[in-house]
N, C-alpha and C positions, 0 to 999 in steps of 0.2 A: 404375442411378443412379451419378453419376460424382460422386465427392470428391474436392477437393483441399484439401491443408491447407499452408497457406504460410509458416506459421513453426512444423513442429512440435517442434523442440527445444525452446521452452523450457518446452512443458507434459512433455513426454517426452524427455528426455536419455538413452534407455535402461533406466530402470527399472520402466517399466510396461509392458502387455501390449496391443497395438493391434487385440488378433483381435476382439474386441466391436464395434469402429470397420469394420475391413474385413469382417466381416459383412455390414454394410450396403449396401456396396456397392461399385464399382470404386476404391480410394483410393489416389490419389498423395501421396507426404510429401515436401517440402521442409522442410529444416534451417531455411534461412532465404531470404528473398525481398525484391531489392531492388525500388524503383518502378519501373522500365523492364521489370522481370521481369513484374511481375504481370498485367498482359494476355493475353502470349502463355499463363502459365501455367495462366490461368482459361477460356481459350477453349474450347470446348464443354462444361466443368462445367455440373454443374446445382446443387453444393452449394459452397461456399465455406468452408474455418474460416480464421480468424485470431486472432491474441491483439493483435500490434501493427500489423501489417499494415494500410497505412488504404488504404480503399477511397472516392475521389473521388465526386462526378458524374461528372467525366472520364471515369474510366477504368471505372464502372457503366455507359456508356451504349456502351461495348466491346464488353459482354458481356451479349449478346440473350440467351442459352440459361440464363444461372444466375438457379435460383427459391428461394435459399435460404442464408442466409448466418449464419453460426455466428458469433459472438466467446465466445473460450475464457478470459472477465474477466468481470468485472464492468460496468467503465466500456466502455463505447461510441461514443465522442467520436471513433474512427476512423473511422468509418463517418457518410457522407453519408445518415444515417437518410430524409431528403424524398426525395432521389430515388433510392431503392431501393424506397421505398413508390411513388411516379409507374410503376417499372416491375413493381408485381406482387413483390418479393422481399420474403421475410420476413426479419428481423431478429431471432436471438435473441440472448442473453447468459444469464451464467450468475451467483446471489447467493446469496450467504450461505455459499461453501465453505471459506471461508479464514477464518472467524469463528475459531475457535481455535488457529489460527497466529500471527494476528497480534494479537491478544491476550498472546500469548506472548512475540513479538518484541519486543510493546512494553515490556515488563517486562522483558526481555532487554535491552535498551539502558538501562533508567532503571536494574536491577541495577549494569552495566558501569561506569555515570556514580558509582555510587554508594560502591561498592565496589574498581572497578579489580582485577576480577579475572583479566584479560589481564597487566596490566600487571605483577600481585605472581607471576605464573605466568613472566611472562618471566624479570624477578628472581630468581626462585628457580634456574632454570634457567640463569642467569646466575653462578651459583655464591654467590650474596650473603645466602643464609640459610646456608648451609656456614661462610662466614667472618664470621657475624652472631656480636658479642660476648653479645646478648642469644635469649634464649628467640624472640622475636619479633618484628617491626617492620612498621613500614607504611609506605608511600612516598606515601602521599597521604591529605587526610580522611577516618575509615568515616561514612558517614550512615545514619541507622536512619531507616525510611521509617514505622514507627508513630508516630501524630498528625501527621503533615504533611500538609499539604492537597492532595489531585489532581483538578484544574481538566480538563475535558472539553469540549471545543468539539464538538460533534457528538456523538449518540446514540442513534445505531441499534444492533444486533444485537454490532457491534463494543464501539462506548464500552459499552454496559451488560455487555460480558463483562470491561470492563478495571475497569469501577468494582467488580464483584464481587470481583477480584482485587484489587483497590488493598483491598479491603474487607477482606480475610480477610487481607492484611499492615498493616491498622489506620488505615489512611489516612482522613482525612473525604473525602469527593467534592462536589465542584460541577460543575454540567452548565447547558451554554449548549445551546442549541438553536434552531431554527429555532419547534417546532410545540410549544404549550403548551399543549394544551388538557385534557393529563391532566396528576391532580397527581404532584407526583414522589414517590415511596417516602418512608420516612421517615427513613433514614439519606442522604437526597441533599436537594441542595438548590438552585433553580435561579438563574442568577441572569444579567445583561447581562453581556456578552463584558467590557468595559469591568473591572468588579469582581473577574471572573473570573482576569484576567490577573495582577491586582493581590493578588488574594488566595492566590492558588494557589504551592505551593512547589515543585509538577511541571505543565505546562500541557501534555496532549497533545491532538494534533489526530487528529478522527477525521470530517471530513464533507468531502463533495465539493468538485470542483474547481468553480466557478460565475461567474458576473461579479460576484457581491454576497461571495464567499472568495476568487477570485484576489489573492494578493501583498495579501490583509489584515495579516498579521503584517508591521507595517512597523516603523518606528523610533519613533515616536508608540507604540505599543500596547506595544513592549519596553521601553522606559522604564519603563513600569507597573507591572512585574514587578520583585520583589525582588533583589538583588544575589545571595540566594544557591539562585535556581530555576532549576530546568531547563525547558528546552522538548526535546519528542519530535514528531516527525512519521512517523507509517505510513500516512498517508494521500493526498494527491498535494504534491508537491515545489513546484507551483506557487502552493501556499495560502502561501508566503515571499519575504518580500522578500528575499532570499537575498543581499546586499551587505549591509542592514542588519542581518539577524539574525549576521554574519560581525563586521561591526563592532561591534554588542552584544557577540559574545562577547570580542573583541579587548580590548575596553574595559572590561570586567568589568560591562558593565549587568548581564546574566546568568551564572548558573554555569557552565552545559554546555549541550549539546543535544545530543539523539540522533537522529538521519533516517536513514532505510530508504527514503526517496524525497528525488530531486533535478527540479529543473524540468525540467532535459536530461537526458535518459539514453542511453546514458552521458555523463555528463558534460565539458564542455571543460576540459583541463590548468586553464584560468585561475579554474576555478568559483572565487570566496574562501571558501566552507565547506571546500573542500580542505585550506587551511591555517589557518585558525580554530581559535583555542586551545581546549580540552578540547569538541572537537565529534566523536561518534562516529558515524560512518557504513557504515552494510552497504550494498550495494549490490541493494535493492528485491527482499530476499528474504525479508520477513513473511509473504508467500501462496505458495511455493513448498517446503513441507515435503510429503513424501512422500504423507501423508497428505490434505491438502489437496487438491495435484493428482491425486489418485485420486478424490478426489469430482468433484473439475472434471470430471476426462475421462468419468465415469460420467454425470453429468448434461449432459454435450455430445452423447452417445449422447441421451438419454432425451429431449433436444429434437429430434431430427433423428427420431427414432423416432415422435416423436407429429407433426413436421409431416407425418410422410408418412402418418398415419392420417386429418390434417384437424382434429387438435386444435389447439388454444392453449398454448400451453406456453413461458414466460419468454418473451416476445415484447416488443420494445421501439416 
């Protein structure tokens, strides 16, 4: 069995261990792989991985020999899912491994917004608590996040790990959701995107990218939101209207915003969240803790292992 894996640095930078993966079977790695590459590099595989790698019609009707195509994510929006099924390839992807990373990150950015603890570290290190007349100082507002409200657009596996966390730091939660047909806990409370925006003093986004959430967050819905809320994004960059939520922040409709995802990645010099006043940006690394990608790569195995017994296994 021949694998090739076309972008494997960014599941593995070097700190994991590929012999479980090359077990399997004959594995070539590519760091990274541009569209003109990917043909020649897939020709006579029979297994495929990628993370961002998009794999056309085009260039799937190339490659007669490959019966099996890994995505090492979640989302699978690269992949020409109809005609890889037209030719017999299976399609899998991998869920739910990054749930406590990015949980993590997300409170990682709304801390940062809140506290500015980059900023009092630079400071100090700046020599300005050395030459502080006082015991202590702060260079910007603290905010205490018990009793403020965090609003949750999306709630799967992720949002209900962040409302647990917003919960044990005292926060009320509201949750927007798509499917309502169970009722919600009793410390949650569900309610129209609309009220949600309006009420909530932290507003994170946590559900897919779709035609009915593309560039919803526009300049209508930020209005909504109180002058002194934040909005968080760890979930796709393109749920923003990203000029307007730039000018919200410009304009003081809102407080901050925290994004771990931008529409383009990387993004263009010109993106305006780049220079947006108190806008904190990682650069889409909520699912990339060590830990995480160790489950990735271990359940990237575990499908490639069951397609070849004839099982089912995360199949899209």
């Amino acid at each position: 069995m021949t694998i090739v894996f076309l972008d494997s640095h960014t599941l593995n930078p070097g700190d994991l261990d590929w012999a479980a993966l090359e077990a399997l079977g004959m594995l070539t790695l590519h760091d990274r792989t541009g569209p003109e590459q990917v043909v020649d590099r897939l020709a006579g595989a029979d297994i495929a991985l990628v993370n961002k790698v998009k794999l056309s019609r085009e260039t799937l009707t190339q490659l007669p020999n490959l019966r099996y195509i890994g995505v090492t994510a979640t989302g699978y929006d690269i992949i020409d899912v109809a005609a890889a099924r037209e030719q017999n390839i299976v399609v899998t992807n991998v869920k739910g491994y990054s749930t406590p990373s990015v949980a993590q990150v997300t409170f990682a950015l709304l801390l940062e917004l809140t506290h500015r603890v980059g900023q009092h570290d630079r400071s100090v290190h700046a020599g300005e608590w050395v030459a502080s007349p006082d015991f202590c100082y702060w260079k910007s507002p603290l905010i205490e996040l018990a009793g403020k409200t965090l609003g949750l657009v999306g709630y799967g596996d992720i949002g209900k790990q962040v409302a647990d966390v917003g919960r044990a730091f005292g926060m009320n939660v509201l949750v927007n959701r798509r499917h309502t047909d169970q009722p919600p806990e009793a410390s949650i409370r569900y309610v129209e995107r609309d009220a949600l925006f309006a009420e909530s003093d932290v507003v994170s986004l946590h559900c897919p990218a779709t035609p009915d959430t593309i560039g919803f967050v526009d300049a209508d819905l930020l209005r909504q939101m109180k002058p002194t809320s934040f909005l968080l994004n760890t979930s796709r960059g393109s749920l923003l209207n990203e000029q307007a939520v730039a000018d919200a922040l410009n304009a003081g409709v809102i407080a901050g915003a925290g994004l771990d995802v931008l529409a383009t990645e990387p993004p263009p010099a010109d993106n305006p969240l780049l220079t947006a006043r108190n806008c904190v940006i990682t650069p889409h690394i909520a699912w990339a803790s060590f830990e995480a990608r160790k489950r990735l790569l271990h359940e990237v195995i575990e499908n490639i292992r069951a397609f070849e017994r004839g099982e089912k296994r995360n199949r899209v």
